[in-house]
Backbone as JSON, one array per atom type, in Angstrom:
{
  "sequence": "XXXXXXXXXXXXXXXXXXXXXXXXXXXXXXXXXXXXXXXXXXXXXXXXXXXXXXXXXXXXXXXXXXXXXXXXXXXXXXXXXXXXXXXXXXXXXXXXXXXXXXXXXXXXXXXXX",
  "N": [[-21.77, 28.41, 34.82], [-19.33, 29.23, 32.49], [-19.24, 28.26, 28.91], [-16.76, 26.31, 27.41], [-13.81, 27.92, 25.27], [-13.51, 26.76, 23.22], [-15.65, 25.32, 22.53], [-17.32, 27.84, 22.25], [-16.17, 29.36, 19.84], [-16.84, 27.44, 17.66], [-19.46, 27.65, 18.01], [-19.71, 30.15, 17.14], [-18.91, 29.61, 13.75], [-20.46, 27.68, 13.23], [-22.7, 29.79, 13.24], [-21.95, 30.87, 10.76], [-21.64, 29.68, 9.22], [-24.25, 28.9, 7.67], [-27.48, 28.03, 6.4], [-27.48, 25.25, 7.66], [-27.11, 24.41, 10.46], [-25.01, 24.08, 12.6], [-23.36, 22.66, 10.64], [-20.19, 22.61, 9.35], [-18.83, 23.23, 6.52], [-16.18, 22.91, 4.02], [-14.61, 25.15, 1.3], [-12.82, 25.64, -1.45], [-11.91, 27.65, -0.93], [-11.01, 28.42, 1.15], [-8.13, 29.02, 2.68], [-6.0, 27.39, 4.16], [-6.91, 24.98, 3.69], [-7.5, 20.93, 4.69], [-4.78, 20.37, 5.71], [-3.2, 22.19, 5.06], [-2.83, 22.57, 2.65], [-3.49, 24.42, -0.73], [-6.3, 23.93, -2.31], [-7.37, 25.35, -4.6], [-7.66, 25.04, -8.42], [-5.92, 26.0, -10.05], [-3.58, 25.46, -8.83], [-2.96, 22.98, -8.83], [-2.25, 19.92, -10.5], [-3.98, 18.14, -13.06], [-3.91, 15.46, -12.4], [-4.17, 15.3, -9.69], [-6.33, 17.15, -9.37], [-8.34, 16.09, -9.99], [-8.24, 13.97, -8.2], [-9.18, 15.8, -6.13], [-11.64, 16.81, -6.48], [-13.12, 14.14, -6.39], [-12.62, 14.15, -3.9], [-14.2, 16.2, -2.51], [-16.36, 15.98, -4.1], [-17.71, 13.56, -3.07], [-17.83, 13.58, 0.15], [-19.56, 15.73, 0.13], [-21.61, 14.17, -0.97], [-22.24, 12.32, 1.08], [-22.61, 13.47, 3.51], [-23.08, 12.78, 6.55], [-21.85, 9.99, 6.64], [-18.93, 10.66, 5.92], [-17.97, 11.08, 8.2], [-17.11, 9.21, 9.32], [-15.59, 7.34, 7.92], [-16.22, 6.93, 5.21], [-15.41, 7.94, 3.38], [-12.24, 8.1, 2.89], [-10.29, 6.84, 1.6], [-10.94, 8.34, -0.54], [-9.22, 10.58, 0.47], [-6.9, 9.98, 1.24], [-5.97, 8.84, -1.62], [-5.5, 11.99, -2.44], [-4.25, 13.1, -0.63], [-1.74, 11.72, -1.76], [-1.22, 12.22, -3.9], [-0.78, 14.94, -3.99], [1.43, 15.2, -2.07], [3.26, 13.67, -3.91], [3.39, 16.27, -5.97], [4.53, 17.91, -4.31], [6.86, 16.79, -3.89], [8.12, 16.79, -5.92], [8.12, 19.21, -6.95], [9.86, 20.38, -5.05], [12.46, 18.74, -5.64], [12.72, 19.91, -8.22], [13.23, 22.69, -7.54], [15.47, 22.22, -6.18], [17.16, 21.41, -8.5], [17.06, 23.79, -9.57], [18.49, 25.25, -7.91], [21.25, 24.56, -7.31], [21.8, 24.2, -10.46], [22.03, 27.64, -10.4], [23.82, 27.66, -8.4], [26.33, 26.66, -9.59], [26.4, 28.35, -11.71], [27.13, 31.19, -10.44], [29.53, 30.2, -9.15], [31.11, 29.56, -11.61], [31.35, 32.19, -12.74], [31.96, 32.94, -11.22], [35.19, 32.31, -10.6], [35.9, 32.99, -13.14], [36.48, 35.45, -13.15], [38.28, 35.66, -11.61], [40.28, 34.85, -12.96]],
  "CA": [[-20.46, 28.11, 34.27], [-19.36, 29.5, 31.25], [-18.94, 27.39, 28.13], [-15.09, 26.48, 26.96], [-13.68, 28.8, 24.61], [-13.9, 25.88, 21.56], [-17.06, 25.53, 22.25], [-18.06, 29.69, 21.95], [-15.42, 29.12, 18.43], [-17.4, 26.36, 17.11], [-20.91, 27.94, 17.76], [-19.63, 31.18, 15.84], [-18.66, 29.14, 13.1], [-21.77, 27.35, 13.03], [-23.64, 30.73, 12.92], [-21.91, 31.95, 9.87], [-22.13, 28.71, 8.16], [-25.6, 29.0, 6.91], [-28.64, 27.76, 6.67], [-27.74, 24.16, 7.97], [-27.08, 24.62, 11.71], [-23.82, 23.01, 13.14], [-22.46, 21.83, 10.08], [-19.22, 23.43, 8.77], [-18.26, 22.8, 5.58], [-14.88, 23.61, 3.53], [-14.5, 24.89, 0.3], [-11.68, 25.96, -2.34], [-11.02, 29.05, -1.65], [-10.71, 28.26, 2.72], [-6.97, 29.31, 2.6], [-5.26, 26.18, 4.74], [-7.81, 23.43, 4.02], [-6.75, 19.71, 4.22], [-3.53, 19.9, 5.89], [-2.05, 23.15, 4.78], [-2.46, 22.21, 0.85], [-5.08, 25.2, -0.74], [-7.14, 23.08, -3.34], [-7.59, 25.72, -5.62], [-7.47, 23.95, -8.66], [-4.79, 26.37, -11.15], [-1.92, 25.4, -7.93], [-2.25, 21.74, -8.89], [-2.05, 18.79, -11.65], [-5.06, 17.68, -13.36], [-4.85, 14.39, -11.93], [-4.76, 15.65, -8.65], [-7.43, 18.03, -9.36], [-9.29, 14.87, -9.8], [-8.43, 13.49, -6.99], [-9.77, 16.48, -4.34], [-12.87, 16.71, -6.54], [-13.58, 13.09, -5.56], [-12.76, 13.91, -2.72], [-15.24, 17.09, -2.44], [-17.88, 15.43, -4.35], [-17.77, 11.93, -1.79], [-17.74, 14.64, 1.72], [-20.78, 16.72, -0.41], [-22.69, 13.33, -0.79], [-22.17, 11.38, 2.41], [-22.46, 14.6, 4.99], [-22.85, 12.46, 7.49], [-20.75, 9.0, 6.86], [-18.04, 10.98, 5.66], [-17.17, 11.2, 9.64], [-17.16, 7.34, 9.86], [-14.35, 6.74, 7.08], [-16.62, 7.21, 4.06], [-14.0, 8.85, 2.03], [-11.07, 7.85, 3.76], [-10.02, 6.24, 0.36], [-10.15, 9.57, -1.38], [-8.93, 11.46, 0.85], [-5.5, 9.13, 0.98], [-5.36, 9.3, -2.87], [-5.37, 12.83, -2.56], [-3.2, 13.5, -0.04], [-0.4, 10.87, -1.98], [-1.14, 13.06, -5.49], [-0.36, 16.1, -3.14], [2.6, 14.58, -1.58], [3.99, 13.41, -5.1], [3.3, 17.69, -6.34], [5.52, 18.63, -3.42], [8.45, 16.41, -3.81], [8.46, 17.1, -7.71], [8.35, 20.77, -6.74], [11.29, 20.56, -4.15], [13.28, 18.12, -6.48], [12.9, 20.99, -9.24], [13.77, 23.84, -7.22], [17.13, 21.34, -5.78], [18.47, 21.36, -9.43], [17.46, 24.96, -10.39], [19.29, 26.08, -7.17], [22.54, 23.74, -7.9], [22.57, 24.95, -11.56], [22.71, 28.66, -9.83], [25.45, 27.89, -7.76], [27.69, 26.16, -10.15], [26.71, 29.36, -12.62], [28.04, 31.8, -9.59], [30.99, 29.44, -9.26], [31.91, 29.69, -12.76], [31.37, 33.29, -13.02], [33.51, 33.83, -9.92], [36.63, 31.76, -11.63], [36.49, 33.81, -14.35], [36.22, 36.96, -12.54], [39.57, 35.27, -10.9], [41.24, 35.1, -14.18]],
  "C": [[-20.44, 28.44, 32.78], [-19.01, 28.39, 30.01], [-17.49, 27.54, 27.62], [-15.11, 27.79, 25.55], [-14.11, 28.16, 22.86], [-15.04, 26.04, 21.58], [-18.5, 26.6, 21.79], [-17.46, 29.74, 20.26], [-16.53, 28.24, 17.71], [-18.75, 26.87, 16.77], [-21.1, 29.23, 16.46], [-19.55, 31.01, 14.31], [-19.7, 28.62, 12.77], [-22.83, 28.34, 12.57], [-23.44, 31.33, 11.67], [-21.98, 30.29, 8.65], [-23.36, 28.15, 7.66], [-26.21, 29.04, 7.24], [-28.64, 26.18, 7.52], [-26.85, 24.75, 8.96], [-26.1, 23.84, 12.05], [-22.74, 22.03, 11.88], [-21.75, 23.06, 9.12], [-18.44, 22.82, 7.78], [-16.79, 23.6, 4.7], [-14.83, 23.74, 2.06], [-12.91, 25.77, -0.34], [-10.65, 26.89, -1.91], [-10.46, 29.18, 0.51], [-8.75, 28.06, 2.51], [-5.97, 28.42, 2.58], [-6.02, 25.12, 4.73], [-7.05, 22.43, 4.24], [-4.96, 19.66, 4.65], [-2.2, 20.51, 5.44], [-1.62, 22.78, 3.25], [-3.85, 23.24, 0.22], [-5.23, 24.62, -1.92], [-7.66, 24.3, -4.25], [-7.09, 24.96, -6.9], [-6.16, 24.42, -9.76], [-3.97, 26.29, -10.19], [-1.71, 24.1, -8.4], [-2.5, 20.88, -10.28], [-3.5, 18.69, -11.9], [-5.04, 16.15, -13.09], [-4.42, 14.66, -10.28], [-5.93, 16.73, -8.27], [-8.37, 17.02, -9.48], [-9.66, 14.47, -8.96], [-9.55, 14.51, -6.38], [-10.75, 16.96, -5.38], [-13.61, 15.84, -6.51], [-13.59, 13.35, -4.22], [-14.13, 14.95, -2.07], [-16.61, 16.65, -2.61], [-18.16, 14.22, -3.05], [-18.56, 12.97, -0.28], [-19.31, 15.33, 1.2], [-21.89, 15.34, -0.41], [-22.7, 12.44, 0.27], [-21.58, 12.52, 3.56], [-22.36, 13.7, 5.96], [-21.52, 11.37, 7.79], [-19.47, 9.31, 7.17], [-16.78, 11.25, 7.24], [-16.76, 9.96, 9.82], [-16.16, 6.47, 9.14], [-14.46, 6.78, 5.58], [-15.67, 7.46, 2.74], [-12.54, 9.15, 2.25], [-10.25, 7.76, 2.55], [-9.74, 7.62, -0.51], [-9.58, 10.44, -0.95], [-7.32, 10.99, 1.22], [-5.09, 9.49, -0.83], [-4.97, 10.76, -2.85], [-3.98, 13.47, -2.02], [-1.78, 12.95, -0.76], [-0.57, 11.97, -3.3], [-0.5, 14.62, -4.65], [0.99, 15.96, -2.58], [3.47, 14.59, -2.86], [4.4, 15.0, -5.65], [4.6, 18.1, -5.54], [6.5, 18.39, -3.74], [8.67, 16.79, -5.21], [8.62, 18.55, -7.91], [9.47, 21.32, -6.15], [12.38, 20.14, -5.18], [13.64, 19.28, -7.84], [13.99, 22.33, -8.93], [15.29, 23.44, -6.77], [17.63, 21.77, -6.69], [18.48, 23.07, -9.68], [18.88, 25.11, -9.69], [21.16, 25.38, -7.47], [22.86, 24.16, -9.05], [22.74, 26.73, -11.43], [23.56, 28.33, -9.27], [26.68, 27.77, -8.64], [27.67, 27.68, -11.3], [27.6, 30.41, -11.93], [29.44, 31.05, -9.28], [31.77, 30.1, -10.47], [32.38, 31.11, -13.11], [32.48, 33.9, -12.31], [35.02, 33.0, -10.45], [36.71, 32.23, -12.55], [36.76, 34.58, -14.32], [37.56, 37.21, -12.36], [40.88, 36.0, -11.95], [41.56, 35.98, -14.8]]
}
């Protein structure tokens, strides 16, 4: 019987991830880490760059716990400093786009006149 397909995924993954056998680790530059947020650190705030290098360092020193809840704690701060980035990013782009419209508004009533 052949082995599932995750399980042929997983082993490949394992093979290119080093020297330590079965364990797959994530770093910076892994495109979609964490939930579709890329932790490079010039996309975000310096105190969320804080955060997800607690959170990196914690996961880097408790390989194993880190499955068991270990860094549950930073990995919540992180995600809420990440969360906060977004909405302050949306909320920004809300007013630019509102002070474009009302500029096309105005432009087009004058156009009128």
């Amino acid at each position: 019987m052949a082995a599932p397909a995750f399980v042929a995924r997983s082993q490949e993954a394992a093979d290119l991830a080093g020297p330590v056998r079965g364990l797959i680790t994530m770093n910076s530059h892994d495109a979609m880490a964490w939930g579709g947020a890329h932790l490079s650190s010039h996309l975000h705030t310096d105190e969320c760059n804080v955060a997800i290098n607690l959170l990196k360092k914690c996961h880097s020193e408790n390989q194993f716990l880190k499955y068991f809840g270990q860094c549950n704690d930073f990995d919540r701060e992180m995600r809420k400093c990440l969360k906060k980035e977004y909405e302050d990013r949306r909320a920004k782009s809300r007013a630019r786009s509102e002070h474009m419209k009302q500029r096309l508004l105005n432009a087009e009533k004058q156009a009128d006149n």
